[in-house]
C-alpha positions as CSV (number, residue, x, y, z in Angstrom):
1,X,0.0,0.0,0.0
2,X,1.5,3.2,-1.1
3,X,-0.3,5.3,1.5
4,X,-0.8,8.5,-0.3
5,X,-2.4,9.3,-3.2
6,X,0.3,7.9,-5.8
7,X,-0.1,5.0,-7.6
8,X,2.7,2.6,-7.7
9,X,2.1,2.3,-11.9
10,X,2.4,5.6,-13.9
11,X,-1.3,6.2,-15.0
12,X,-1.9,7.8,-18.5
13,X,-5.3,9.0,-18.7
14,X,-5.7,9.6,-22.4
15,X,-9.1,11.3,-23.5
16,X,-11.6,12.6,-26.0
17,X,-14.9,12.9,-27.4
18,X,-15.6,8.7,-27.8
19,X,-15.0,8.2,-32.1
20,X,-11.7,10.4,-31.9
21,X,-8.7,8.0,-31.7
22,X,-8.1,7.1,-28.1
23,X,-8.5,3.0,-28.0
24,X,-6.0,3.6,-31.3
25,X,-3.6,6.0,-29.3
26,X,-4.1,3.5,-26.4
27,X,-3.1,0.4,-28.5
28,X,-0.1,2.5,-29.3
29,X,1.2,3.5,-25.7
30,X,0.5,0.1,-25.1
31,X,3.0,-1.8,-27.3
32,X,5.7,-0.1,-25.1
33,X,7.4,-3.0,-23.5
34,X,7.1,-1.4,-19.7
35,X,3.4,-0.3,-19.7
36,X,-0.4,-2.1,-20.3
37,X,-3.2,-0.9,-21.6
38,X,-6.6,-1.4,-20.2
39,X,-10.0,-1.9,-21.0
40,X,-12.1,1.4,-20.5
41,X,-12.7,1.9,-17.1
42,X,-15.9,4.3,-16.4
43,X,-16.7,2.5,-13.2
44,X,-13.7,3.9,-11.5
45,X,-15.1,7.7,-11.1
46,X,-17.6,5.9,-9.0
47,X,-15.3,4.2,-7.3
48,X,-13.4,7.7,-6.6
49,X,-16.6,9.8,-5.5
50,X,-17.5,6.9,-3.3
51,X,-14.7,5.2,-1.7
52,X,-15.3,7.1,1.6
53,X,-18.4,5.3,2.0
54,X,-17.0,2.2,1.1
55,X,-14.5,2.2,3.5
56,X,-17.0,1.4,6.0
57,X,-19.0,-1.1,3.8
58,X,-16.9,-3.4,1.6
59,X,-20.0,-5.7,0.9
60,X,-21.2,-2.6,-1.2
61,X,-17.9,-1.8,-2.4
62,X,-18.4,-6.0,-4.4
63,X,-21.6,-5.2,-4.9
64,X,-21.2,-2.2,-7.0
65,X,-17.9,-3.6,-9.0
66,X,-19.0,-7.1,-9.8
67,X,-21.9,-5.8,-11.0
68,X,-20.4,-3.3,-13.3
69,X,-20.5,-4.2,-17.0
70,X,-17.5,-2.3,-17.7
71,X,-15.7,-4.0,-14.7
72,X,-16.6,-7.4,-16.2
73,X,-15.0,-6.8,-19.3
74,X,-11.7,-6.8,-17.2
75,X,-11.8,-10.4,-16.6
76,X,-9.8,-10.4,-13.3
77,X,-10.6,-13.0,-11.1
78,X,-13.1,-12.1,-9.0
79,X,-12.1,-14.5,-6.0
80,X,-8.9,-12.9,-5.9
81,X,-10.2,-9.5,-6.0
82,X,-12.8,-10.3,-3.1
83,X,-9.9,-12.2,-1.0
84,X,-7.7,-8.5,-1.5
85,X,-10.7,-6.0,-0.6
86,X,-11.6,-8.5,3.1
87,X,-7.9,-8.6,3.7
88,X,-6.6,-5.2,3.2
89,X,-6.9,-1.4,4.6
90,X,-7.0,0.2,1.4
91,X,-6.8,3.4,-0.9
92,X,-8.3,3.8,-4.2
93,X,-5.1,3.9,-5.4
94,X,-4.0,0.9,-4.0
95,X,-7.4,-1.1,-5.7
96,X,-6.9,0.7,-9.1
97,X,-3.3,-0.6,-8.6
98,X,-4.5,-4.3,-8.0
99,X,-6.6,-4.4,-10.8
100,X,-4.1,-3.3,-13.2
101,X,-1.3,-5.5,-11.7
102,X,-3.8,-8.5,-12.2
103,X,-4.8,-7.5,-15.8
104,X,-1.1,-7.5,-16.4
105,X,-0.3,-11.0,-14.7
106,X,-3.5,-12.6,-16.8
107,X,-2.0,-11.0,-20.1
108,X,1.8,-11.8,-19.1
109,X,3.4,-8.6,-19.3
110,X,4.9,-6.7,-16.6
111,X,4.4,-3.2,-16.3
112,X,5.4,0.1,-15.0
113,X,2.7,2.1,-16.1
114,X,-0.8,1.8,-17.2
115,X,-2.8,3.4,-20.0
116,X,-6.4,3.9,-19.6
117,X,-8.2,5.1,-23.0
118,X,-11.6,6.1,-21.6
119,X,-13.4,9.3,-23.5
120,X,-14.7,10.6,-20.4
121,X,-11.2,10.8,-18.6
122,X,-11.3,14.1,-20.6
123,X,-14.9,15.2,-18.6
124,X,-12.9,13.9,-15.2
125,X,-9.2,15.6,-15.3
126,X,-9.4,17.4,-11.8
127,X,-10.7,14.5,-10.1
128,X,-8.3,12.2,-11.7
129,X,-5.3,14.8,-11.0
130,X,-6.5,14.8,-7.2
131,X,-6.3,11.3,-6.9
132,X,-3.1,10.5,-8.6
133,X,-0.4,12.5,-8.2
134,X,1.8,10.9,-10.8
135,X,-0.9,11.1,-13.7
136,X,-0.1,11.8,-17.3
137,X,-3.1,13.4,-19.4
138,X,-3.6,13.5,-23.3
139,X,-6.3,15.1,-25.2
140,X,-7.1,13.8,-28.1
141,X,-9.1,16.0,-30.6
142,X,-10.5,15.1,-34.4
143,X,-12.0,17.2,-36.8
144,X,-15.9,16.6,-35.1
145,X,-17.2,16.1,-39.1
146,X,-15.2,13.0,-39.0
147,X,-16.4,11.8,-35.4
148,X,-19.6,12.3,-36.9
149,X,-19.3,10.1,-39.5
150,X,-18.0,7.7,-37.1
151,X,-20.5,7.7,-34.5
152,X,-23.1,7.1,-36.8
153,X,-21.9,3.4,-37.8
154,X,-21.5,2.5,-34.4
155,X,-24.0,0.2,-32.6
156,X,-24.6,2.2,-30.1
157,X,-26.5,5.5,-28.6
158,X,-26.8,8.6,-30.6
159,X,-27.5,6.7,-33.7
160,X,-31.2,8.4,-34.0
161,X,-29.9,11.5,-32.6
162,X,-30.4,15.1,-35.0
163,X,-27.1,17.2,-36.5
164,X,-27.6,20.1,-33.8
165,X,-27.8,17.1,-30.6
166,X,-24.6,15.6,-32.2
167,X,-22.4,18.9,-33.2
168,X,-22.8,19.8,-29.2
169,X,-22.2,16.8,-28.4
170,X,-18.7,16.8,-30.0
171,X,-18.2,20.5,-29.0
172,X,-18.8,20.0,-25.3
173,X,-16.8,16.9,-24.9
174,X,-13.9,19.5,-26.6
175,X,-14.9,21.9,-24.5
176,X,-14.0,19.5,-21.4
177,X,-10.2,19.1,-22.9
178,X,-9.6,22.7,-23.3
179,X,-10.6,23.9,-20.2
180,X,-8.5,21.1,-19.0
181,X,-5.7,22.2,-21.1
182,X,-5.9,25.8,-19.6
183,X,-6.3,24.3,-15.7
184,X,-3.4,21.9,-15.8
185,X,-1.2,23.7,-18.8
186,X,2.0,21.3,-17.7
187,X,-0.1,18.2,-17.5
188,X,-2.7,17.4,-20.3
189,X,-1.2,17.0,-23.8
190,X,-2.7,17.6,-26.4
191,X,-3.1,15.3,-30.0
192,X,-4.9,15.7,-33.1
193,X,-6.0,12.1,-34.4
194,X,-5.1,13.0,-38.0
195,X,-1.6,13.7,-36.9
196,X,-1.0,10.4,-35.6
197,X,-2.3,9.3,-39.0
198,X,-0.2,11.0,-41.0
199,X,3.0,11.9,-38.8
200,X,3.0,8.7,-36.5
201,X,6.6,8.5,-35.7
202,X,6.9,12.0,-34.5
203,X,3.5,12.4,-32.5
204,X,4.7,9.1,-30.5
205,X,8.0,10.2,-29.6
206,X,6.3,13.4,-28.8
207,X,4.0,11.5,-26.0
208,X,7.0,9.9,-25.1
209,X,9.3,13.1,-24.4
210,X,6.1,14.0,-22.6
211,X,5.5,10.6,-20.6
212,X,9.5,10.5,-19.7
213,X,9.8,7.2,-21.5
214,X,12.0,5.9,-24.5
215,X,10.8,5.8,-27.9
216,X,10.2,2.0,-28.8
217,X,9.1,1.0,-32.9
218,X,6.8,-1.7,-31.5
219,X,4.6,1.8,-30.6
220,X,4.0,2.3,-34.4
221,X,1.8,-0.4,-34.6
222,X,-1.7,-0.8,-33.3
223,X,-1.1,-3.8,-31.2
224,X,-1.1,-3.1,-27.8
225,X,-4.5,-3.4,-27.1
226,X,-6.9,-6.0,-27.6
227,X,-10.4,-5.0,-27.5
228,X,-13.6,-6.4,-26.2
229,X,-15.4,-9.2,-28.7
230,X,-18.5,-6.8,-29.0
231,X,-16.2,-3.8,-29.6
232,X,-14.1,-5.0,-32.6
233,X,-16.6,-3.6,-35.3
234,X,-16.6,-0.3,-34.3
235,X,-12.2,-0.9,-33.5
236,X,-11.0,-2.2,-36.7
237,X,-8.0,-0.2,-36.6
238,X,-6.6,-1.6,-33.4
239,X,-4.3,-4.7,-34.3
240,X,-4.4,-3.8,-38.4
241,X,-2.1,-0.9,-38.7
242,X,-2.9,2.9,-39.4
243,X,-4.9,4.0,-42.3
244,X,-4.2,7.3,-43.3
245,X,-7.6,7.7,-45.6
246,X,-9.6,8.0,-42.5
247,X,-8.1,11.4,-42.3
248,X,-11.0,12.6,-45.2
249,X,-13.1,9.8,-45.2
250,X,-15.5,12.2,-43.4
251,X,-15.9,13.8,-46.7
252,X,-17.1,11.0,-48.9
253,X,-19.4,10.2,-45.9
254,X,-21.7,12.6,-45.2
255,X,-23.8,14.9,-47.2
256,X,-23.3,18.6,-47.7
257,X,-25.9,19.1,-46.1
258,X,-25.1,17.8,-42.9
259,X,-21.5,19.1,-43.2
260,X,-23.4,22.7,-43.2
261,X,-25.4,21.8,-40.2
262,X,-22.6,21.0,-38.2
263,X,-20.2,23.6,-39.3
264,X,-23.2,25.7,-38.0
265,X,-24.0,24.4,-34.4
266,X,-20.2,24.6,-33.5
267,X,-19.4,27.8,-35.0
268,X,-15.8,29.0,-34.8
269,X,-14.2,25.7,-32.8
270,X,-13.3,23.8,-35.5
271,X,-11.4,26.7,-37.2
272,X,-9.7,27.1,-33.7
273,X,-8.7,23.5,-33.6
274,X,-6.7,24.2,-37.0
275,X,-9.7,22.5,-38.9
276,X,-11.0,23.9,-42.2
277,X,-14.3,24.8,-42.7
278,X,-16.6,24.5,-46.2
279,X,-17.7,27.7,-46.1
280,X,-21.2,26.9,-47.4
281,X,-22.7,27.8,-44.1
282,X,-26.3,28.1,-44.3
283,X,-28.6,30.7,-43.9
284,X,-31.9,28.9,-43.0
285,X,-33.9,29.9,-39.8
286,X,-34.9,27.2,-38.1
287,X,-38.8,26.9,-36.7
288,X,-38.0,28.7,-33.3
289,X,-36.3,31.7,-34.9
290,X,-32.8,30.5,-33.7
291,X,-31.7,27.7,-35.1
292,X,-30.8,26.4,-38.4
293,X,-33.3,24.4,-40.1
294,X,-33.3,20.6,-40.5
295,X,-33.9,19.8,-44.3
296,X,-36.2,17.0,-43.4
297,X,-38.5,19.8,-41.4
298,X,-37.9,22.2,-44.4
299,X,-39.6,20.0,-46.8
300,X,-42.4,19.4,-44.7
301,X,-43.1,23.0,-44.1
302,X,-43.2,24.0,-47.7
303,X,-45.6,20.8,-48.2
304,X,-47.9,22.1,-45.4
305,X,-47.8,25.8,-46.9
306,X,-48.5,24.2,-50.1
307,X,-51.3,22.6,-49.2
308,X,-52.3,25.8,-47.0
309,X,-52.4,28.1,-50.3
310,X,-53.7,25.4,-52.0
311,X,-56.8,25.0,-49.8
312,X,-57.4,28.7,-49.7
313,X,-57.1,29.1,-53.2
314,X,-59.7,26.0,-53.4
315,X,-56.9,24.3,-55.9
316,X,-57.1,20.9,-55.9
């Protein structure tokens, strides 16, 4: 037991909006011979905001892991896990620290520092930085055009959601990095998904001037991570090597139409994040008076003032 708050691995915290590169990043940092990449790990801001009370109540501190779906995707054993919470006074540092040692021992590697690819460490910096004192941060950023592209093929939520709900989406989760960018200027680093892309050798040796580590080749490949069984659709990078057309892809993959609609809702950012912009902004007002329009409510409203003229007119 380490008995502050410094974990006995260096943690790397990389995050992002989810669709912008950081299970590829993390596959990357994991290759290095001294460190391990995890599974994503959302259970473990729970943990953080509730470890006071489950200092006095282990039986809900089981409860609430084992029960966690993200947890189970760890594959730890469980009897082990149990055995070290009744026997032990411990930190959250000092469980986080279990769990990654026995994530290494089951995949055979030993380790001195763990990488945890979660998109909502970006939403969580503070809290993480409170907790570990030896934490690394990166912020991954991609053009939010081409997350939207991406998050529309996945399997899960969003899929239904409209242009305006996903353009915020992408802007706030941005938001979240920058601000952490401006709090903790000497700890979160910052990485464009396109660069690593197209400039792979010098973006990882960047991270690795950062994280204090030597430069290894094995970290130009994708390999360091394997994900989930359900989560290999949607992660067909990891393990296959980098494809720089998914730089554009965006492109070929949505309409101009919805390009416009996004380059609306997020205004300037994109420009600020050294992204181009199409420039064929629209000029629509939406139904409230302050919004842009959706096309699909467009057409309907020119059907129903169609029929409207028509009707008064008595044209049939």
């Amino acid at each position: 037991m380490n008995g502050d708050n410094r974990s006995i691995y260096k943690p790397v915290f990389i995050g992002g909006c989810p669709r912008s590169g950081t299970t590829l990043l993390g596959s990357m940092l994991g290759a290095h011979s001294e460190s391990i990449c995890v599974p994503e790990s959302q259970f473990k801001i729970g943990l953080i905001s509730k470890f006071k009370t489950y200092s006095n109540n282990i039986e809900l501190l089981k409860k609430d892991l084992f029960n966690n779906k993200r947890f189970k995707l760890w594959q730890v054993d469980a009897k082990e896990v149990k055995n070290y919470l009744i026997n032990n006074s411990i930190t959250i540092q000092d469980l986080l620290d279990f769990l990654v040692e026995s994530y290494s021992t089951n995949h055979k590697k030993k380790t001195s520092m763990w990488i945890d690819h979660t998109p909502n460490n970006i939403m969580y910096i503070r809290t993480l930085n409170n907790t570990f004192n030896n934490a690394k941060f990166i912020h991954v950023i991609r053009d939010g055009r081409a997350v939207l592209a991406s998050i529309r093929k996945t399997d899960w939520a969003l899929k239904n959601e409209n242009i305006q709900k996903l353009s915020t989406y992408w802007a706030s989760q941005v938001s979240y990095g920058l601000a952490a960018e401006s709090f903790f200027p000497e700890s979160v680093y910052r990485v464009r998904y396109e660069d690593i892309l197209t400039n792979t050798e010098e973006v990882i040796k960047g991270i690795c001037e950062y994280l204090n580590i030597q430069f290894e080749e094995s970290m130009l490949s994708t390999t360091g991570f394997v994900p989930p069984e359900y989560t290999k659709l949607q992660h067909q990078l990891i393990g296959g090597g980098l494809q720089s057309n998914r730089k554009t892809a965006w492109e070929l993959e949505l309409s101009k139409a919805e390009i416009e609609q996004f380059e609306y809702y997020t205004g300037d950012l994109l420009s600020y994040l050294g992204y181009g912009q199409s420039n064929r902004m629209l000029s629509f007002v939406g139904a409230s008076g302050e919004e842009i329009m959706d096309f699909n409510f467009l057409e309907k409203e020119i059907n129903r003032l169609l029929t409207r003229y028509r009707r008064e007119q008595n044209i049939k």
